[in-house]
SEPAVEX-984060 format. One record per residue (C-alpha): residue number from 0; residue in one letter; x, z, y. Coordinates in nm, 2 decimals, decimal comma. Example, Ala and Ser with C-alpha at 12.3 -4.5 7.8 and 13.67 -1.06 7.14 Angstrom:
BEGIN
- 0; a; 1,23; 0,78; -0,45
- 1; s; 1,37; 0,71; -0,11
This chain:
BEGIN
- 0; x; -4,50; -1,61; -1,73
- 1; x; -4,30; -1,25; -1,77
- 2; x; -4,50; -0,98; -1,76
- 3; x; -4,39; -0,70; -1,46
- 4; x; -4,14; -0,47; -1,47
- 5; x; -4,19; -0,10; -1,31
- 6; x; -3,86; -0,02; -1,08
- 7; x; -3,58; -0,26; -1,14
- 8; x; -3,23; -0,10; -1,18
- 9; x; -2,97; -0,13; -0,91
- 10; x; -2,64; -0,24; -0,95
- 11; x; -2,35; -0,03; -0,84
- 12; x; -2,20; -0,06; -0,50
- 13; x; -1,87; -0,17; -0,42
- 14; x; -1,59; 0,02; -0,30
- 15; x; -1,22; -0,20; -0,13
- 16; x; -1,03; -0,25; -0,37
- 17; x; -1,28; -0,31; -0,65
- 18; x; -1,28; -0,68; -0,82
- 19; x; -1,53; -0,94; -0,75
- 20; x; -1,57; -1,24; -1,00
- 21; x; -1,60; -1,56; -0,84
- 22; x; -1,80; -1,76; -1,07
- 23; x; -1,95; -2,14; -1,08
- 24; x; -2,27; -2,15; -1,19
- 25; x; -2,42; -2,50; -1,05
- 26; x; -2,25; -2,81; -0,85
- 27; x; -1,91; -2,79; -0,80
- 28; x; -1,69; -2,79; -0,48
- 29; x; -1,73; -2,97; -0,20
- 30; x; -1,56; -2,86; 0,07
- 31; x; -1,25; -2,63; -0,02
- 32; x; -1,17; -2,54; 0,35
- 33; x; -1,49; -2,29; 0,32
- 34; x; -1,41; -2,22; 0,04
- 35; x; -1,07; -2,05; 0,11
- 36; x; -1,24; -1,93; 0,44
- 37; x; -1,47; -1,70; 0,26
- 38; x; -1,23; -1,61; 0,02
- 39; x; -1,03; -1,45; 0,30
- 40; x; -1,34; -1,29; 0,46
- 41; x; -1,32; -1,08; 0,15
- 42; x; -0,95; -0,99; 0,11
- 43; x; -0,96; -0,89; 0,45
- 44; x; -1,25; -0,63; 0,35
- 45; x; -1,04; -0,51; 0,06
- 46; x; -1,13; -0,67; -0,21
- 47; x; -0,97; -0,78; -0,54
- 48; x; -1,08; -1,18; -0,60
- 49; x; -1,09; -1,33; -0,95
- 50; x; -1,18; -1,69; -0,91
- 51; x; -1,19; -1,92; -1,26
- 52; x; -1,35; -2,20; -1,10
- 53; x; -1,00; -2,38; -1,17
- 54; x; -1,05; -2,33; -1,56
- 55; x; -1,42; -2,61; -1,55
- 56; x; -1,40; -2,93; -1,56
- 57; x; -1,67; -3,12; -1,33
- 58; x; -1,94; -3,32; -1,46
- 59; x; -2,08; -3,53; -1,22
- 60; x; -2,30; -3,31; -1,00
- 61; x; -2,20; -2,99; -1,19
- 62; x; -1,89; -2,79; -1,19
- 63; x; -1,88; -2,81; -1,56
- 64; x; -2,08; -2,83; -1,88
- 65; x; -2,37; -2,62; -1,93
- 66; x; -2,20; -2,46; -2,19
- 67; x; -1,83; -2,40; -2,03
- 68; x; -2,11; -2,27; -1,68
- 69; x; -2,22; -2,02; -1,91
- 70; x; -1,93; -1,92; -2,07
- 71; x; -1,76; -1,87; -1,77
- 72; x; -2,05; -1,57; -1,63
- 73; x; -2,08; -1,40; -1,98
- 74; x; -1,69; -1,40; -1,92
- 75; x; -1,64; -1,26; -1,61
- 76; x; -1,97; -0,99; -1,67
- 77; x; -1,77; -0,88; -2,02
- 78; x; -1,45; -0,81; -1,79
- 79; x; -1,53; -0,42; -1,71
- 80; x; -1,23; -0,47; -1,45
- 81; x; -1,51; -0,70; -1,23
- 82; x; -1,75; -0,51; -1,02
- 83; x; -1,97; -0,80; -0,87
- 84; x; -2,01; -1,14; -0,94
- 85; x; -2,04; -1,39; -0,62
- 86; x; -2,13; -1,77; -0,71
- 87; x; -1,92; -2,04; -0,59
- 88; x; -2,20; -2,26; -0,39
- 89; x; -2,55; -2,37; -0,54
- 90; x; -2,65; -2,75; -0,56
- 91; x; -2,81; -2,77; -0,90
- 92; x; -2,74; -2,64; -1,28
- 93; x; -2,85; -2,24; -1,32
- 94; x; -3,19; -2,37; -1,51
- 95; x; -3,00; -2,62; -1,73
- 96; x; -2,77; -2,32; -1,84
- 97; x; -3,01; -1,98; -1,82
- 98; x; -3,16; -1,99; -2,19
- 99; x; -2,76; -1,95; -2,31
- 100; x; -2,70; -1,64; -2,13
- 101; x; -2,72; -1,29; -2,28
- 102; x; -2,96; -1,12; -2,06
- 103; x; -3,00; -0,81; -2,29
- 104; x; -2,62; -0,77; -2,27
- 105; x; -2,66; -0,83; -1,89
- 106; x; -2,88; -0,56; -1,86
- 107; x; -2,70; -0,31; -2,04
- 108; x; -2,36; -0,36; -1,78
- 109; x; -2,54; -0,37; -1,46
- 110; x; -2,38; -0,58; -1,16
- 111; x; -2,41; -0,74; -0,83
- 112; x; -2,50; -1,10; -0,86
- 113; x; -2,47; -1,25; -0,56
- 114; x; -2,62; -1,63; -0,40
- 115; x; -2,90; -1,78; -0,26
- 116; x; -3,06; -2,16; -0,33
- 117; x; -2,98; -2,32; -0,73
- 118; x; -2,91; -1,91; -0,79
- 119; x; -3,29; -1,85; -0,70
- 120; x; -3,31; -1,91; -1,11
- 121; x; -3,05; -1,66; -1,16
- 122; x; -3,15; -1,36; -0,91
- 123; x; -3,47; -1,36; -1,04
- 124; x; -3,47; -1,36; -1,42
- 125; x; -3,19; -1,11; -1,37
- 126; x; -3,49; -0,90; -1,29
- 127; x; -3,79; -1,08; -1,48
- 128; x; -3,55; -1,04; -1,85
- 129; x; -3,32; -0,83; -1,74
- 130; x; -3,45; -0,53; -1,48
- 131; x; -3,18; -0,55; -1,26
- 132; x; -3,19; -0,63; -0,89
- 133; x; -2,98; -0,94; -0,77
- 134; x; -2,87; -1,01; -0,37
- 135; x; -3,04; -1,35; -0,23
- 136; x; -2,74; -1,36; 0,05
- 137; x; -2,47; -1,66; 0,09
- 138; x; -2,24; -1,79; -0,13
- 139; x; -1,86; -1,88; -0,13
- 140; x; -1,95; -2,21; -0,02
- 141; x; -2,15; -2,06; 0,31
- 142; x; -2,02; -1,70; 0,42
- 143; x; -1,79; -1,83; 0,63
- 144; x; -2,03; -2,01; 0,87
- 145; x; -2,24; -1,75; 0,83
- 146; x; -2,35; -1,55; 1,13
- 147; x; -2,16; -1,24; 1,23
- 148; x; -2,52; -1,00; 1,13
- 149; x; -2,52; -1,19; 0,82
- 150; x; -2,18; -1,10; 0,71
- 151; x; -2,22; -0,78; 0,86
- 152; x; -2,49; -0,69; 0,67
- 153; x; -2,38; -0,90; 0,34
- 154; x; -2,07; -0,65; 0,33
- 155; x; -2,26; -0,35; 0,48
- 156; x; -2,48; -0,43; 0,11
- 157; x; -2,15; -0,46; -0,12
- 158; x; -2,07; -0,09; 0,03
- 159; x; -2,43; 0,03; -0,08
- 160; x; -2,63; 0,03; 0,18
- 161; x; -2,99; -0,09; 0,18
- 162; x; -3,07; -0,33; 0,36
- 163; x; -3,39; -0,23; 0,66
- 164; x; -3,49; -0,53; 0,93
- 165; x; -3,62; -0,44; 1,26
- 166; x; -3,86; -0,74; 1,30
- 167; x; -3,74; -0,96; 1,63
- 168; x; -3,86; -1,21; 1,82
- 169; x; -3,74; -1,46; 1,62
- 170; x; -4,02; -1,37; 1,34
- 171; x; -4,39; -1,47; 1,41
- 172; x; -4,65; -1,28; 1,26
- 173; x; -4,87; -1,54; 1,12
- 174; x; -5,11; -1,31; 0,96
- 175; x; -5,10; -0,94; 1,05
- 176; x; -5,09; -0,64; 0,79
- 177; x; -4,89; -0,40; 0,57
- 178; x; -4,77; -0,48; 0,20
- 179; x; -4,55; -0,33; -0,06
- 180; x; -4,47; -0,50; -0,36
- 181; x; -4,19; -0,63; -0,56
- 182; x; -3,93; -0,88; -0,35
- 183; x; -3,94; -1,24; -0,52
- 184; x; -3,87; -1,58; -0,45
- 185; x; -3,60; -1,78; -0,27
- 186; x; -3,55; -2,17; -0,30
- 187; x; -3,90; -2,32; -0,29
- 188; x; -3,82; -2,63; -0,49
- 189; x; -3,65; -2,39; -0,75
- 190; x; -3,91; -2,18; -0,78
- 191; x; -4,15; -2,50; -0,83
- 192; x; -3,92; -2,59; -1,09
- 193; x; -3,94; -2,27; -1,31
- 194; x; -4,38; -2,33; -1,32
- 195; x; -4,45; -2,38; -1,71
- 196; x; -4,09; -2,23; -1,80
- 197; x; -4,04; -1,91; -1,98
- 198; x; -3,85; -1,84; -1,66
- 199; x; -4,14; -1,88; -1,43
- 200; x; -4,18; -1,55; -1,23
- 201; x; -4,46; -1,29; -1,24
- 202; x; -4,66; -1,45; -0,89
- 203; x; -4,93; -1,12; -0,87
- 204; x; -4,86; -0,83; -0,61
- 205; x; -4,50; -0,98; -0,51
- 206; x; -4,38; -1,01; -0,23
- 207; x; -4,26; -1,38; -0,20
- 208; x; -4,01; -1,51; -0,05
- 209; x; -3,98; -1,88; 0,07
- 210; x; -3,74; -2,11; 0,19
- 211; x; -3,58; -2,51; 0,22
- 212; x; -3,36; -2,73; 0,27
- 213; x; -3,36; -3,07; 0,32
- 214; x; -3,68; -3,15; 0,24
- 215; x; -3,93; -3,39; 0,42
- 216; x; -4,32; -3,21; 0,53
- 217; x; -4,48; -3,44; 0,30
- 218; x; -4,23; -3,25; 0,00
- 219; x; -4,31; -2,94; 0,09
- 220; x; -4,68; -2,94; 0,16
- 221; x; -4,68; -3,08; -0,23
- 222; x; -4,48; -2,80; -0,34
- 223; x; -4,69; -2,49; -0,14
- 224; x; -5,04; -2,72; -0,29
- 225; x; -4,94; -2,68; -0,67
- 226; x; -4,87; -2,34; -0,61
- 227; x; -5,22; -2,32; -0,45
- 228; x; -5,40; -2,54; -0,72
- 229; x; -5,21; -2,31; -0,96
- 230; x; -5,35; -1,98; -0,83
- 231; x; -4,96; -1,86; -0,76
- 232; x; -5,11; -1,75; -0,41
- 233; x; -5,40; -1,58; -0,49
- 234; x; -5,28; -1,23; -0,53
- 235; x; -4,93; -1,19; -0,33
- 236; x; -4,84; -0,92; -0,18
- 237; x; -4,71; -1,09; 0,08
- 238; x; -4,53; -1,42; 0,22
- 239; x; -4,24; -1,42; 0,42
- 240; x; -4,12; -1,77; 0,53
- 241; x; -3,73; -1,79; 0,64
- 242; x; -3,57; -2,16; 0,71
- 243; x; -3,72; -2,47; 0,61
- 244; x; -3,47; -2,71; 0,75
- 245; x; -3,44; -3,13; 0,73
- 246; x; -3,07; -3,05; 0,58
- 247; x; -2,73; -3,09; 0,73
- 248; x; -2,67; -3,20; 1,10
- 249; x; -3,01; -3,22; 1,15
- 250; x; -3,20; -3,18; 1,52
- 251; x; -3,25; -2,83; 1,63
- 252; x; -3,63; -2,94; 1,74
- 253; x; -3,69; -3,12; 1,42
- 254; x; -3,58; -2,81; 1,22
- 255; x; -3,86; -2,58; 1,43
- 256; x; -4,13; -2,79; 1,40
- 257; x; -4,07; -2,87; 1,04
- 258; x; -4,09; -2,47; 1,06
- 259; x; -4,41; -2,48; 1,25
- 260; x; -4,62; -2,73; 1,02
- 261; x; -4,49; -2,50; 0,73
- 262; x; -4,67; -2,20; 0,84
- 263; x; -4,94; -2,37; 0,93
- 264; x; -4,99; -2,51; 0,62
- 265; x; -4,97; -2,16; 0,47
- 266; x; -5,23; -2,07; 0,63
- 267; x; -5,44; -2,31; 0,55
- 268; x; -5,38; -2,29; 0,20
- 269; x; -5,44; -1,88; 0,22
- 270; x; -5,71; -1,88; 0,46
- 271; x; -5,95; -1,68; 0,25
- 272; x; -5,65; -1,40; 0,14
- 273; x; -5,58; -1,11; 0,37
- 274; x; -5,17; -1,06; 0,31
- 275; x; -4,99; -1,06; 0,59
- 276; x; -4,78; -1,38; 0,65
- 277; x; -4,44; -1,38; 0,84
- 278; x; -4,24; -1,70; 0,95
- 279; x; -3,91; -1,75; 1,09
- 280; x; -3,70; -1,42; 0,89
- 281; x; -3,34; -1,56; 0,92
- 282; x; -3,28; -1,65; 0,57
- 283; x; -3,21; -1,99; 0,42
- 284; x; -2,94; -2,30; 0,44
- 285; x; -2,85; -2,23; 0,84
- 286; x; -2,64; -1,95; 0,96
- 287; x; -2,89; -1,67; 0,93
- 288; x; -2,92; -1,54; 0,58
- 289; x; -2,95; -1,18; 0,61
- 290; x; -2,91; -1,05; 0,24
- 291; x; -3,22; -0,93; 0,05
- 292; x; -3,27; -0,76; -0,30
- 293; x; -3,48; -0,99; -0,56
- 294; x; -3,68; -0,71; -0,79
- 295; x; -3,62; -0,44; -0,58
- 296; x; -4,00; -0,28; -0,43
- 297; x; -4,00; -0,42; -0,04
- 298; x; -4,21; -0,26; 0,24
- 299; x; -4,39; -0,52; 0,52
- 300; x; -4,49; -0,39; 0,80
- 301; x; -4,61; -0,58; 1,07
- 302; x; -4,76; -0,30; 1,30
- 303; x; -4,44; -0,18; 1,30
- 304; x; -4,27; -0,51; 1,31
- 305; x; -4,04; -0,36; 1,02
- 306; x; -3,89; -0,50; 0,65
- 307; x; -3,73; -0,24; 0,39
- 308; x; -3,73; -0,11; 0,09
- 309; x; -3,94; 0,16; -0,10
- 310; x; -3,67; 0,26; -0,35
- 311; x; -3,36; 0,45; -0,29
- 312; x; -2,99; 0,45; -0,48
């Protein structure tokens, strides 16, 4: 497991007109109708779009060999001319690929790395090996259908402001209290994934983020156990649950009690900890997915009913 890092380095914001790389890091696309749909979102804000998606060639459930994957994000972070790099859509293929990247080099040229799910690998060794803060927040595949505070406040971030929550009624504080600590996590089966990896993130003081996607209780309750059998819970920071979800089309009643057994299984499993536990933050596979920084020192505050950041750029 990497050992912590002290204040993670953040990328430099955006400005309209600046480049954004499109790259393709995992599956490749399904559904090209969102595709040009978010596309536009982003030449309507200004921005330059290199996409080189059209240069792979797919390989069953990934966009291309690990190898050409690779090639293609070293490419586009070389290219001083691209600001920001936005993935195409997850699926599956960042862990197959991330011991062929040059994270030294990456660290060195400091940029926004944008995505959420497979890019859970990505975001956080970007800070783990690299000490740079990536943005959990959609992808090309998902800003489209995103909701109008999540693109709000995904562009609102590409401009360089923080992000700050005022804590709604949406969120239920599980477990009361205050925490500041380093903002981790993402994709729970991901996350599960890197255990035992060189890529495997540092667990103590963080605080962890969590979320899923088609996946049944039964999945997820073995998932949050390992991490529980493995002592990954012990010492958080804090938790902050967004969606867990059955996966596409599913019931809207299904989805929130899926949500409901979740948490409650977190609390089981933490029982004898005193961090403060928060479900329902709109982040995940559904419409809300508010953008957060992975590596960047986040502030929990549940008297105030309040999420922000303790650094400033």
């Amino acid at each position: 497991m990497t050992e912590p890092r002290g204040e993670a380095v953040y990328p430099p914001s955006l400005q309209p007109g600046d480049t954004i790389g499109i790259f393709s890091p995992a599956g490749p696309v399904r559904d090209q109708n969102k595709i040009d749909n978010s596309l536009r979102l982003f030449r309507d804000a200004g921005y330059k779009l290199l996409v080189t998606e059209q240069t792979l060639s797919p390989v069953d459930y990934l966009a291309a060999s690990d190898e050409e994957r690779a090639a293609e994000l070293m490419r586009l972070w070389a290219d001083p001319s691209i600001r920001a790099l936005v993935a195409l859509r997850g699926g599956y293929g960042c862990l197959r690929m991330i011991d062929l990247l040059d994270w030294k080099f990456m660290a060195r040229h400091p940029k926004m790395v944008i995505g959420f799910s497979d890019l859970t690998v990505l975001l956080n060794t970007l800070y783990s090996h690299g000490g740079l803060v990536g943005i959990h927040g959609p992808v090309l595949s998902t800003l489209a259908t995103s909701s109008e505070q999540s693109v709000e406040s995904f562009f609102s971030l590409l401009n360089g402001k923080i992000p700050s929550y005022e804590i709604g009624d949406q969120i239920e504080l599980l477990r009361g209290g205050n925490a500041r600590g380093t903002v981790l996590g993402g994709n729970l089966t991901t996350l599960v994934h890197m255990l035992s990896t060189p890529w495997e993130i540092n667990w103590d003081g963080s605080i962890l983020v969590l979320e899923d996607t088609g996946e049944d209780m039964y999945r997820i309750d073995r998932m949050l156990t390992q991490l529980y059998l493995g002592g990954k819970l012990d010492r958080l920071g804090g938790l902050i649950l967004g969606d867990f979800d059955r996966g596409n089309g599913s019931n809207q009643e299904l989805n929130k009690d899926l949500a409901v057994r979740v948490g409650s299984r977190v609390l089981e499993l933490t029982k004898e900890l005193d961090f403060p536990v928060w479900t329902g933050f709109p982040l995940g596979h559904g419409i809300d997915n508010l953008p957060l920084l992975i590596g960047m020192k986040g502030i929990m505050n549940s008297t105030n009913r309040f999420f922000g950041y303790c650094q400033t750029i």
